[in-house]
MIMAR-571523 format. One record per atom (N, C-alpha, C): residue in three letters; residue number from 1; x, y, z; atom name. Coordinates in pm, 1 decimal, padded with zeros to 6 digits. Each point is the difference from the previous one (the first is absolute). Layout:
BEGIN
PT,numar,torkol,X,Y,Z,nuke
PT,ALA,NUM,X,Y,Z,CA
...
END
This chain:
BEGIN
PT,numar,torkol,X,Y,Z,nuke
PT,UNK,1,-02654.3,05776.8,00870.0,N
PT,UNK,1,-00086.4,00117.3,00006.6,CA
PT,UNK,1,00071.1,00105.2,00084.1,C
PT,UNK,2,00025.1,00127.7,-00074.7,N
PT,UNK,2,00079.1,00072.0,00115.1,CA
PT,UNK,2,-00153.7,00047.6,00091.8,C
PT,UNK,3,00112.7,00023.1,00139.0,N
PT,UNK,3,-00058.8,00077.8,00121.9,CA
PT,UNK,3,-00062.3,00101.9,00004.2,C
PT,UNK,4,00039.0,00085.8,-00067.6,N
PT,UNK,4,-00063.1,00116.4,-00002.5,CA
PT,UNK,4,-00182.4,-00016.1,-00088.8,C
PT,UNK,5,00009.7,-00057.7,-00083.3,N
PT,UNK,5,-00137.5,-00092.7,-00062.5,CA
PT,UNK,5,-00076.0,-00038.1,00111.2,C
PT,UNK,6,00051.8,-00134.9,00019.1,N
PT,UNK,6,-00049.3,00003.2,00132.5,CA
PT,UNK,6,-00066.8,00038.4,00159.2,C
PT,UNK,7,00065.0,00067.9,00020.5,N
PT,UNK,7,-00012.3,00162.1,00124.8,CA
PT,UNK,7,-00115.0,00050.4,-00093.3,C
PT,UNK,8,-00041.8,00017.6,-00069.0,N
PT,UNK,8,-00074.0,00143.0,-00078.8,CA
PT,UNK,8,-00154.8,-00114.8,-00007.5,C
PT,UNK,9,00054.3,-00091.9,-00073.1,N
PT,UNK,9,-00172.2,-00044.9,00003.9,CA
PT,UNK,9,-00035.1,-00094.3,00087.7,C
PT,UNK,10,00030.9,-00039.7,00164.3,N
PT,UNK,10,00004.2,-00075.5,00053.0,CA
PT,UNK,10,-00147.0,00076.7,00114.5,C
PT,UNK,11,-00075.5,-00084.6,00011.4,N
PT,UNK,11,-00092.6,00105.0,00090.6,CA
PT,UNK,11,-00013.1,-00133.2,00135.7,C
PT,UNK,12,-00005.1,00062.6,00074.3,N
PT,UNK,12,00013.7,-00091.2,00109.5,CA
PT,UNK,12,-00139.2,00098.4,00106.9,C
PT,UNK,13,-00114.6,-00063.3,00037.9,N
PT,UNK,13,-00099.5,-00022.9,00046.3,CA
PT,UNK,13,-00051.4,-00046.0,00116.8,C
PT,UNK,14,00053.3,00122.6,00120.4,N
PT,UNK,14,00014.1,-00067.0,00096.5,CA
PT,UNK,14,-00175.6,-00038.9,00100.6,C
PT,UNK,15,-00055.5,00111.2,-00053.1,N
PT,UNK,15,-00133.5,-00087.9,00052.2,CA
PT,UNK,15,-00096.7,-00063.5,-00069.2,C
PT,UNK,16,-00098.7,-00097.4,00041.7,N
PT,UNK,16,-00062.0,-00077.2,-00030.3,CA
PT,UNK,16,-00098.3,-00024.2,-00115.3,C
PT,UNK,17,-00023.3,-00047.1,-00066.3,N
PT,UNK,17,-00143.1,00020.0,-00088.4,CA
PT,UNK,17,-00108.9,00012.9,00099.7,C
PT,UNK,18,-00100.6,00099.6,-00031.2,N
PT,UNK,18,-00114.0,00009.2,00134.1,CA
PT,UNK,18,-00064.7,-00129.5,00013.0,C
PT,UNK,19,-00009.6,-00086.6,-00082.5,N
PT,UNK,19,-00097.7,-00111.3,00001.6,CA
PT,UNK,19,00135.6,-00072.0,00039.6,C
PT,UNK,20,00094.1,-00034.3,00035.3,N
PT,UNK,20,00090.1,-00123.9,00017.6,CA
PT,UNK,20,-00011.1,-00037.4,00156.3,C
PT,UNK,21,00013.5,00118.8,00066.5,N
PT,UNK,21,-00010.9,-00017.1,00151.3,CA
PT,UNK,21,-00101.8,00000.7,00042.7,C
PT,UNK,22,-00104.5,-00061.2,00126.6,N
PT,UNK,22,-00122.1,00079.2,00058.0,CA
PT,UNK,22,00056.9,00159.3,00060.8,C
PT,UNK,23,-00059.6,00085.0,-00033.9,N
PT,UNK,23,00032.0,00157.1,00044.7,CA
PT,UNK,23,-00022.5,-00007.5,00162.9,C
PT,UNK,24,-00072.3,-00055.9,00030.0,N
PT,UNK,24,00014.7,00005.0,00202.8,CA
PT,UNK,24,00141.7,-00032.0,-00010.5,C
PT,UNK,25,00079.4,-00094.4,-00016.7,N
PT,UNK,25,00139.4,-00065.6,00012.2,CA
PT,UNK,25,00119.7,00119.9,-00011.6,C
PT,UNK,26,00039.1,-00030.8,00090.5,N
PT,UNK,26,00142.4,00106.8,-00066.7,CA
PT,UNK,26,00122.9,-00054.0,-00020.6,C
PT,UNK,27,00060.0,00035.0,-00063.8,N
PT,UNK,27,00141.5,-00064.1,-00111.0,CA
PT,UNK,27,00072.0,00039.0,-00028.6,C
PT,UNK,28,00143.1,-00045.3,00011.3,N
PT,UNK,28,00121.8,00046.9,-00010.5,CA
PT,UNK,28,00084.7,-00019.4,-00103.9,C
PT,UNK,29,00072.4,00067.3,-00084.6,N
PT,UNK,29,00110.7,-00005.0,-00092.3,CA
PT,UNK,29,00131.2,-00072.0,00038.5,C
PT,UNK,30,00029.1,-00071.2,-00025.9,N
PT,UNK,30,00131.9,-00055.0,00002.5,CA
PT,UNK,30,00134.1,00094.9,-00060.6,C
PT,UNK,31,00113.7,00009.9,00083.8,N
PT,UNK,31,00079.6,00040.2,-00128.1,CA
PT,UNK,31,00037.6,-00097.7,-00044.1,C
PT,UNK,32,00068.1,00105.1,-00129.7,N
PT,UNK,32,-00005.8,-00094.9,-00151.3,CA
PT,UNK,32,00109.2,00082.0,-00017.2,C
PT,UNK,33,00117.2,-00088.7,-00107.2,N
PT,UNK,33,00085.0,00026.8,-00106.7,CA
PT,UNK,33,-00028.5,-00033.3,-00130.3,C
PT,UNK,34,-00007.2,00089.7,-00068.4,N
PT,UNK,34,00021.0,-00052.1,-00166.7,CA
PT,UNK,34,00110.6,00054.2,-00051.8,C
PT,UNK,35,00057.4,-00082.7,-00088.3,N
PT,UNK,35,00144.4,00044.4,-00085.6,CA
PT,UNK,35,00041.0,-00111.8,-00094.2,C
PT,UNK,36,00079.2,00065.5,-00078.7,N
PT,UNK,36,00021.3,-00037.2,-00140.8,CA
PT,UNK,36,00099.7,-00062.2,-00019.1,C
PT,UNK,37,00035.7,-00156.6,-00018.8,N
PT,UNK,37,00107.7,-00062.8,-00062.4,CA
PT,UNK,37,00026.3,-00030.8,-00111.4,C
PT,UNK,38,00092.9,-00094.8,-00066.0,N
PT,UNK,38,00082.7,-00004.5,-00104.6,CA
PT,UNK,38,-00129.7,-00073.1,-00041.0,C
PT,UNK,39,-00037.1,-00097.1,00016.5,N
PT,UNK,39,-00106.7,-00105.1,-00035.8,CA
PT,UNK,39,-00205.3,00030.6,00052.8,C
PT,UNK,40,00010.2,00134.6,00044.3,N
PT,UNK,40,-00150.1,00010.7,00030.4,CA
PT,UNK,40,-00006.2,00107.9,00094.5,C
PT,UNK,41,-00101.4,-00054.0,00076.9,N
PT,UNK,41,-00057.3,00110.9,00110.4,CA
PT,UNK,41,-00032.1,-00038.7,00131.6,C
PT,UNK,42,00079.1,00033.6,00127.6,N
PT,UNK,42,00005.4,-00099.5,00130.7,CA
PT,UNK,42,-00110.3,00102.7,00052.5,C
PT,UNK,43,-00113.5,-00085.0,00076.3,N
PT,UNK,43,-00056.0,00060.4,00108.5,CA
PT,UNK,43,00012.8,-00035.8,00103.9,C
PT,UNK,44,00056.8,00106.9,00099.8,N
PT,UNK,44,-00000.7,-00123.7,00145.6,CA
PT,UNK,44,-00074.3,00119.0,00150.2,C
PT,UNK,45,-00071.4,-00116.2,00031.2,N
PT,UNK,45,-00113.1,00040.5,00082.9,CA
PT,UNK,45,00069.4,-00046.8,00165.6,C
PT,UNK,46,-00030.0,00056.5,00101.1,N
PT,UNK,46,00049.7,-00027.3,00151.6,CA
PT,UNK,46,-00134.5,00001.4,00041.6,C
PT,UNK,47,00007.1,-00127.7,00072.3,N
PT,UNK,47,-00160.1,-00123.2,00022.5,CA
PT,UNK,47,00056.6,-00034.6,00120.4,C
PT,UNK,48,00085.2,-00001.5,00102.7,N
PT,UNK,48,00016.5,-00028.6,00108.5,CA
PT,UNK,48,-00120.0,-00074.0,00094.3,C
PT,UNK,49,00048.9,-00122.1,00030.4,N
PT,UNK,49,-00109.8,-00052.3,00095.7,CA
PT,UNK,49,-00107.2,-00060.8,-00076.8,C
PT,UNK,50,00031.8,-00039.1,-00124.9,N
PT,UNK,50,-00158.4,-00051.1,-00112.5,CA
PT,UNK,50,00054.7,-00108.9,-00060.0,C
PT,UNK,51,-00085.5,-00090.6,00030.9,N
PT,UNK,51,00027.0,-00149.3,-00114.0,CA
PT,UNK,51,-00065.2,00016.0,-00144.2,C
PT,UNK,52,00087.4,-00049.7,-00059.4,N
PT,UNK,52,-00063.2,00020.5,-00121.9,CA
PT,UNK,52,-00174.5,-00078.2,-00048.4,C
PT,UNK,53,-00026.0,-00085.9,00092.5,N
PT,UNK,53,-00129.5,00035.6,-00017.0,CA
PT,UNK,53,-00104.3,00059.0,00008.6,C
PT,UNK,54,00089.9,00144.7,00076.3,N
PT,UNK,54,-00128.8,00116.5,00018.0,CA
PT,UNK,54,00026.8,00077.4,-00110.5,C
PT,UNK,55,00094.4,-00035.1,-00138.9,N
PT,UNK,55,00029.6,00098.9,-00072.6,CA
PT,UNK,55,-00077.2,-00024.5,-00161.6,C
PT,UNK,56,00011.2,00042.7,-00049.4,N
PT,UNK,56,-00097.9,-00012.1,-00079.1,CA
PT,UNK,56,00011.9,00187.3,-00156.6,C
PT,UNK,57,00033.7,-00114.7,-00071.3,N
PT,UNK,57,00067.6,00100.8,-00165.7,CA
PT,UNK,57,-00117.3,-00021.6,-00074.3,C
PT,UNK,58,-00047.2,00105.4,-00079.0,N
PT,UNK,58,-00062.7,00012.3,-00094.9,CA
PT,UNK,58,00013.9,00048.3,-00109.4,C
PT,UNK,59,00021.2,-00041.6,-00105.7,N
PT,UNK,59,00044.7,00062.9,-00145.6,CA
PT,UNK,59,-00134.3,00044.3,-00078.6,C
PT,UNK,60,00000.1,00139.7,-00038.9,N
PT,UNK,60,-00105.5,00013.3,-00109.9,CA
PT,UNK,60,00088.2,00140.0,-00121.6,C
PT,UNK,61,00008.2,-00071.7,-00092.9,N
PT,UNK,61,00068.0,00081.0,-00100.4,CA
PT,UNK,61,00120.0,00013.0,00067.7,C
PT,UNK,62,00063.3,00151.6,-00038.3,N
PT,UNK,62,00137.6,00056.2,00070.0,CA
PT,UNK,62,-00001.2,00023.0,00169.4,C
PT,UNK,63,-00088.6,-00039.2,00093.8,N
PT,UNK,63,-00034.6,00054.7,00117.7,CA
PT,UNK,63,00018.5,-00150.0,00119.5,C
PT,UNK,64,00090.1,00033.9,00076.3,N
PT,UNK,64,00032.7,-00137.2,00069.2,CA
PT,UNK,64,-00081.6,00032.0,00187.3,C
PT,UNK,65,-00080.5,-00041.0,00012.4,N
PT,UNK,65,-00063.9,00013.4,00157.4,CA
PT,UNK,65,00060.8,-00072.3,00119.5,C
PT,UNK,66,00024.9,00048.5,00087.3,N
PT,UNK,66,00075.3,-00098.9,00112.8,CA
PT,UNK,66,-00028.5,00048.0,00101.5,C
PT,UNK,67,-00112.6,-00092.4,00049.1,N
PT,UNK,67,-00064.8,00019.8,00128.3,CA
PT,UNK,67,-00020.9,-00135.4,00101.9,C
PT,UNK,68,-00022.7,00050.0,00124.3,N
PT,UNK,68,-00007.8,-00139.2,00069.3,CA
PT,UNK,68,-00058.2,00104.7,00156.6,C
PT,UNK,69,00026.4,-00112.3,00093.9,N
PT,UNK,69,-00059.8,00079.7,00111.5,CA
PT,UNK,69,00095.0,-00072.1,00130.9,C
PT,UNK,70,00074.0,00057.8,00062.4,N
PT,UNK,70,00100.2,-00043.2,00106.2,CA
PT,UNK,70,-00065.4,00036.2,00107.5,C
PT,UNK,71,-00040.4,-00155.6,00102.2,N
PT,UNK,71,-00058.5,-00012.4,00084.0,CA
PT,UNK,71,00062.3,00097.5,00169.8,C
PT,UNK,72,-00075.4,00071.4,00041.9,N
PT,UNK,72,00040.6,00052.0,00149.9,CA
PT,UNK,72,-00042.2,-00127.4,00091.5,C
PT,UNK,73,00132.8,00015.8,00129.1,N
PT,UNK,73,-00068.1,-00090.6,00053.9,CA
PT,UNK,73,00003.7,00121.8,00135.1,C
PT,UNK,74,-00013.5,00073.8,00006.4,N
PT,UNK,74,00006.5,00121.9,00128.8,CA
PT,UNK,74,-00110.5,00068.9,-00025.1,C
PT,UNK,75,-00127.0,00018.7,-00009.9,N
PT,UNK,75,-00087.6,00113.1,00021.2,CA
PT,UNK,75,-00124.7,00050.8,00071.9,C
PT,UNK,76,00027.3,00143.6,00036.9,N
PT,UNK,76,-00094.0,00031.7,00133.5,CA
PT,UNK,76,-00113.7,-00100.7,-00039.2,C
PT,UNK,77,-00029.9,00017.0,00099.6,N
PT,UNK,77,00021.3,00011.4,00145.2,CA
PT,UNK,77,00074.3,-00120.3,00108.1,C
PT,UNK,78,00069.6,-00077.3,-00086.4,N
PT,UNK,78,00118.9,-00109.7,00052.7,CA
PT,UNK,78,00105.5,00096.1,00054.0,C
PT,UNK,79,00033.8,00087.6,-00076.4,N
PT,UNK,79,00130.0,00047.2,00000.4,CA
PT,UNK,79,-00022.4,00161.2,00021.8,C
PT,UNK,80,00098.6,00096.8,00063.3,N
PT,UNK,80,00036.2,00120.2,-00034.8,CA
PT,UNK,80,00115.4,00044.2,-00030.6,C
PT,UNK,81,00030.5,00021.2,-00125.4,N
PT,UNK,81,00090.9,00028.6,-00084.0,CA
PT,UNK,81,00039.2,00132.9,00062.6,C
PT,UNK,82,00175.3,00007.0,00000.1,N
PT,UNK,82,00078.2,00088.2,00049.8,CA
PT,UNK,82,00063.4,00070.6,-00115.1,C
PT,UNK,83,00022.9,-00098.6,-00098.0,N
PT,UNK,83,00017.4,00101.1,-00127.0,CA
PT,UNK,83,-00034.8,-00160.8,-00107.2,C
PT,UNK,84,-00062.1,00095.3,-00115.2,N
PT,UNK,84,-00023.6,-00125.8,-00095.3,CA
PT,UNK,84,00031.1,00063.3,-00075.3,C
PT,UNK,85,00087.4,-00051.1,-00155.1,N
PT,UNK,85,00076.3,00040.2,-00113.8,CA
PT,UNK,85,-00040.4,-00131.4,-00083.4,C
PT,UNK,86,-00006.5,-00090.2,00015.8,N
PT,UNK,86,-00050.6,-00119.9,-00054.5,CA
PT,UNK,86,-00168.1,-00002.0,-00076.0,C
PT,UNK,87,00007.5,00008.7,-00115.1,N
PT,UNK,87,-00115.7,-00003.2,-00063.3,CA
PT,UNK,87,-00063.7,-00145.9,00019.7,C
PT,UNK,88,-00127.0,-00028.6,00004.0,N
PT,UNK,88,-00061.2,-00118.6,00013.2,CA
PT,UNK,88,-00153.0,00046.5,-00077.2,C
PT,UNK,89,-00065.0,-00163.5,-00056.1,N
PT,UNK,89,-00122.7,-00003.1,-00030.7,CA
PT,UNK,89,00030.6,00044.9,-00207.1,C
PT,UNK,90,-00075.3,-00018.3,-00079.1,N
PT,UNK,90,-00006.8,00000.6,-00124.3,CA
PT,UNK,90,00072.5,00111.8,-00108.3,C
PT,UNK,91,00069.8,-00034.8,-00065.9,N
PT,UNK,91,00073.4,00082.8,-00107.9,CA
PT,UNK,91,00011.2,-00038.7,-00109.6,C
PT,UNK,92,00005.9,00091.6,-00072.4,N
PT,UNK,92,00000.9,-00008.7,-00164.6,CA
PT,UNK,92,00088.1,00092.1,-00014.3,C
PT,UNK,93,00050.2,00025.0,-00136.2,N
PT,UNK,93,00110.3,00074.5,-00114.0,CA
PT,UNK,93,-00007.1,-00028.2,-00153.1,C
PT,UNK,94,-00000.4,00075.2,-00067.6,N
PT,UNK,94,-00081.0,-00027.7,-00119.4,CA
PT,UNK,94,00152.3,00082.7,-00109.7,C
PT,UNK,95,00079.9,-00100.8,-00069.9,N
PT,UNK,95,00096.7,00066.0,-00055.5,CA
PT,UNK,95,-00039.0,-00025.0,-00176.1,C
PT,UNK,96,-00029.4,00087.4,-00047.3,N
PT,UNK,96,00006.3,00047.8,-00163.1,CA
PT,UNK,96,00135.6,-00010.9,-00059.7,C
PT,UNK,97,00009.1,-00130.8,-00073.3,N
PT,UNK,97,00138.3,00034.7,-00002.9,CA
PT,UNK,97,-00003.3,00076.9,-00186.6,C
PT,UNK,98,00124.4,00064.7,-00030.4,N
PT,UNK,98,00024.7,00029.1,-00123.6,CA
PT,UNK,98,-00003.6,-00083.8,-00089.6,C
PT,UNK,99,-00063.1,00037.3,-00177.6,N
PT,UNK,99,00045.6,-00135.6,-00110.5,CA
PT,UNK,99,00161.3,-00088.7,00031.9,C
PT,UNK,100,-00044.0,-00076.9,-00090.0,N
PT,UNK,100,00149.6,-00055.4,00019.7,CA
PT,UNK,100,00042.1,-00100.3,00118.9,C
PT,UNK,101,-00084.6,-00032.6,00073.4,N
PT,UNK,101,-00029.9,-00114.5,00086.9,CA
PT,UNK,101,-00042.0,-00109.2,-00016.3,C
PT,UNK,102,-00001.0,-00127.3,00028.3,N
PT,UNK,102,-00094.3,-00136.0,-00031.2,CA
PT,UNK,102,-00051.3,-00025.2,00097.7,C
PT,UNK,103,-00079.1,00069.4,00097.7,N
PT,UNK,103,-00062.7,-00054.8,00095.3,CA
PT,UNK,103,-00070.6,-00172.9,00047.2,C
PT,UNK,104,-00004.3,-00024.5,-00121.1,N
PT,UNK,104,-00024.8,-00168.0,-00004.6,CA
PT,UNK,104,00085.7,-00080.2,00016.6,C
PT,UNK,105,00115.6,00057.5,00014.8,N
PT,UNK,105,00093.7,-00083.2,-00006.3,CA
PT,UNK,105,00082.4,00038.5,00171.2,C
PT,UNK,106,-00073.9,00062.7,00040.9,N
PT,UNK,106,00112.8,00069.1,00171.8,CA
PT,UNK,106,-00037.5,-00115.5,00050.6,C
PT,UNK,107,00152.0,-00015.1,00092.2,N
PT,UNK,107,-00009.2,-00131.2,00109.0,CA
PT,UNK,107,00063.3,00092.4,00165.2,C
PT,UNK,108,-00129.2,-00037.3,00056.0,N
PT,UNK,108,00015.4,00050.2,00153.2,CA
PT,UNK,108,00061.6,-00127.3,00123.7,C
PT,UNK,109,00032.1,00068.4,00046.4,N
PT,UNK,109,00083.6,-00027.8,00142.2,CA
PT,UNK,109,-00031.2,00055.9,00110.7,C
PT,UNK,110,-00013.4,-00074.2,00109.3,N
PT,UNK,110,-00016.0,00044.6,00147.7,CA
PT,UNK,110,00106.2,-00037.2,00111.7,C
PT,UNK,111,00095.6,00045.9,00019.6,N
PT,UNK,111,00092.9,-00016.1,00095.5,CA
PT,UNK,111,00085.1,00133.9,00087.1,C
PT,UNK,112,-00027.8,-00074.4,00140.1,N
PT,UNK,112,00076.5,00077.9,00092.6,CA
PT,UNK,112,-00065.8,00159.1,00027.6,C
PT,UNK,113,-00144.9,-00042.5,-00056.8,N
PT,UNK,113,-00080.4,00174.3,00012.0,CA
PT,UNK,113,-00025.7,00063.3,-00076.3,C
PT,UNK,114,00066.3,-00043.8,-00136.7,N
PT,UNK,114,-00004.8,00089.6,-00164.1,CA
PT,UNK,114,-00036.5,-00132.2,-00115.5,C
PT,UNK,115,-00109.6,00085.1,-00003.0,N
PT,UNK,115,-00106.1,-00057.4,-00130.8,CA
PT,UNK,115,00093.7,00046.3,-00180.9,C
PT,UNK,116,00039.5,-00065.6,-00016.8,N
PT,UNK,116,00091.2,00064.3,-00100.0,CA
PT,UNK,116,-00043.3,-00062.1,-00136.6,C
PT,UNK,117,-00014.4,00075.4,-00096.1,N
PT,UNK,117,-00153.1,-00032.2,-00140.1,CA
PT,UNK,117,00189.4,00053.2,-00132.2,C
PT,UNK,118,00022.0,-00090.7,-00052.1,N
PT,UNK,118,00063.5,00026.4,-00134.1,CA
PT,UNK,118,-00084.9,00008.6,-00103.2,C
PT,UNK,119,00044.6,00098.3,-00092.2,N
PT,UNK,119,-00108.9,00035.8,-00124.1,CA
PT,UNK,119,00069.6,00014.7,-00121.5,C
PT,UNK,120,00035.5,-00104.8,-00103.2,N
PT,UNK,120,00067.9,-00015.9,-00126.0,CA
PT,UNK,120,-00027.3,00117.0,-00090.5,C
PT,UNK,121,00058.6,00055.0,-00064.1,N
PT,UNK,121,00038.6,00100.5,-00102.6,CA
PT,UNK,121,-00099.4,-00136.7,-00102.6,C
PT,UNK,122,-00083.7,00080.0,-00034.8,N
PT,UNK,122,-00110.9,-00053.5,-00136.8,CA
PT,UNK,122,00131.9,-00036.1,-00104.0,C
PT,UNK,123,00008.2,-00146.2,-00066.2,N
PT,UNK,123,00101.3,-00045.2,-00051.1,CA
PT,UNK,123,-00040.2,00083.8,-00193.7,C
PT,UNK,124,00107.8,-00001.2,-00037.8,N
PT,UNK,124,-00034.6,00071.7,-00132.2,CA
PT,UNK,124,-00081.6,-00083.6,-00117.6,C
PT,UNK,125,-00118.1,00102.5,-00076.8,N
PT,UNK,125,-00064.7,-00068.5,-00027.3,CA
PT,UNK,125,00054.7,-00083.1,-00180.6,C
PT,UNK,126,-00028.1,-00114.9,00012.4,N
PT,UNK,126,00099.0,-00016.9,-00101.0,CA
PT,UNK,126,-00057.0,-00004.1,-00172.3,C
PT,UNK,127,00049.3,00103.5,-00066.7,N
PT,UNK,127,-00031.8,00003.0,-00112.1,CA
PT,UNK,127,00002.7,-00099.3,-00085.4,C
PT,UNK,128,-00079.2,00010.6,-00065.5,N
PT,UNK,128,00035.1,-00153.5,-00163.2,CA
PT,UNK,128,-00051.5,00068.0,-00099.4,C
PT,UNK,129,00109.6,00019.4,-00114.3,N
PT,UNK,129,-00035.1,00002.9,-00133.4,CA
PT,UNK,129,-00097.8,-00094.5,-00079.2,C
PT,UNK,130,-00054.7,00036.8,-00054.9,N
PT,UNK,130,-00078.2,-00112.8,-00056.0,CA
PT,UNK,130,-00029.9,00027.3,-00135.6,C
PT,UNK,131,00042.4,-00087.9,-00125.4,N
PT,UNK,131,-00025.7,00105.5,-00174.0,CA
PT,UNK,131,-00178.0,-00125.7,-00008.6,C
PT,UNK,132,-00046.0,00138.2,-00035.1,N
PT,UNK,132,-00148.5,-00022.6,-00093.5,CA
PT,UNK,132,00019.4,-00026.9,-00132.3,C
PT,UNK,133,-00079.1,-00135.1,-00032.4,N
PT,UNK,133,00028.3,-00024.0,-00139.1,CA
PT,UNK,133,-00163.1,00094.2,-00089.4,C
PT,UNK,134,00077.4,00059.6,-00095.3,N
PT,UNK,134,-00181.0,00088.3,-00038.0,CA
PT,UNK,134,00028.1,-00105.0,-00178.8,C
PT,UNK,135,-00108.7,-00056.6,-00020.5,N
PT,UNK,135,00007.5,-00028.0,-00119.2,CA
PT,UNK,135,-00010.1,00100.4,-00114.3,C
PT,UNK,136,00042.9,-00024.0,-00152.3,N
PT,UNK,136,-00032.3,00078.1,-00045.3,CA
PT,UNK,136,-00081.6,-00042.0,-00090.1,C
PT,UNK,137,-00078.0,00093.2,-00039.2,N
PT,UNK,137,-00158.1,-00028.3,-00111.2,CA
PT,UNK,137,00042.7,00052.1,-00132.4,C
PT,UNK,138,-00083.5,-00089.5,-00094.5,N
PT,UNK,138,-00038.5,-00016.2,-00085.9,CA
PT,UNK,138,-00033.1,00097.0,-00034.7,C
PT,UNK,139,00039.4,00092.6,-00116.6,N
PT,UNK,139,-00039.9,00122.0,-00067.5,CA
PT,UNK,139,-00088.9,-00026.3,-00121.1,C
END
């Protein structure tokens, strides 16, 4: 699939469905890479500090969800933060990917901080000839 295809119908969704989160909660985006190889479509997410059992993929149609919630263990009134850059507490990302994907078929990985989701190029669909026998009638 060229890139440029790709890039054009790729919608990437960085906040939440209103109903996915409770709205009191507040939630952070992960960055994310998406890009295009010889064999599919790599997504790779930076999850620092999260076991993969706080992570959690959802497939519906072309739309892949990846949310989880990375536990703080510092907050007021324990602590007073001198500078915080570190996101903590619940996130989602919601990536649309373009036709031409098999989402049923992506196999994810969690190592060293990056959640990394491969996504197969939809294999071609395979045609078959087939001859119809039509009888012929009786005049």
């Amino acid at each position: 699939m060229a890139l440029n295809k790709a890039s054009t119908s790729l919608h990437y969704v960085k906040r939440p469905q209103s109903s996915s989160l409770d709205s009191s909660e507040t939630f952070w985006v992960p960055n994310t890479d998406v890009y295009v190889t010889e064999g599919g479509l790599v997504i790779k997410v930076e999850l620092a500090g999260m076991r993969k059992e706080d992570l959690e993929l959802t497939v519906e149609s072309n739309r892949l969800k990846i949310s989880g919630h990375r536990p703080d263990g510092c907050r007021a009134p324990k602590c007073t933060f001198l500078v915080m850059e570190i996101n903590y507490g619940a996130f989602e990302s919601v990536i649309e990917l373009p036709s031409g994907y098999d989402l049923s078929q992506a196999k994810a990985a969690y190592q060293n901080g990056f959640l990394r989701i491969d996504v197969p190029e939809l294999a071609p669909s395979s045609q078959k000839s087939i001859s119809v026998s039509i009888p012929t009638g009786e005049s």
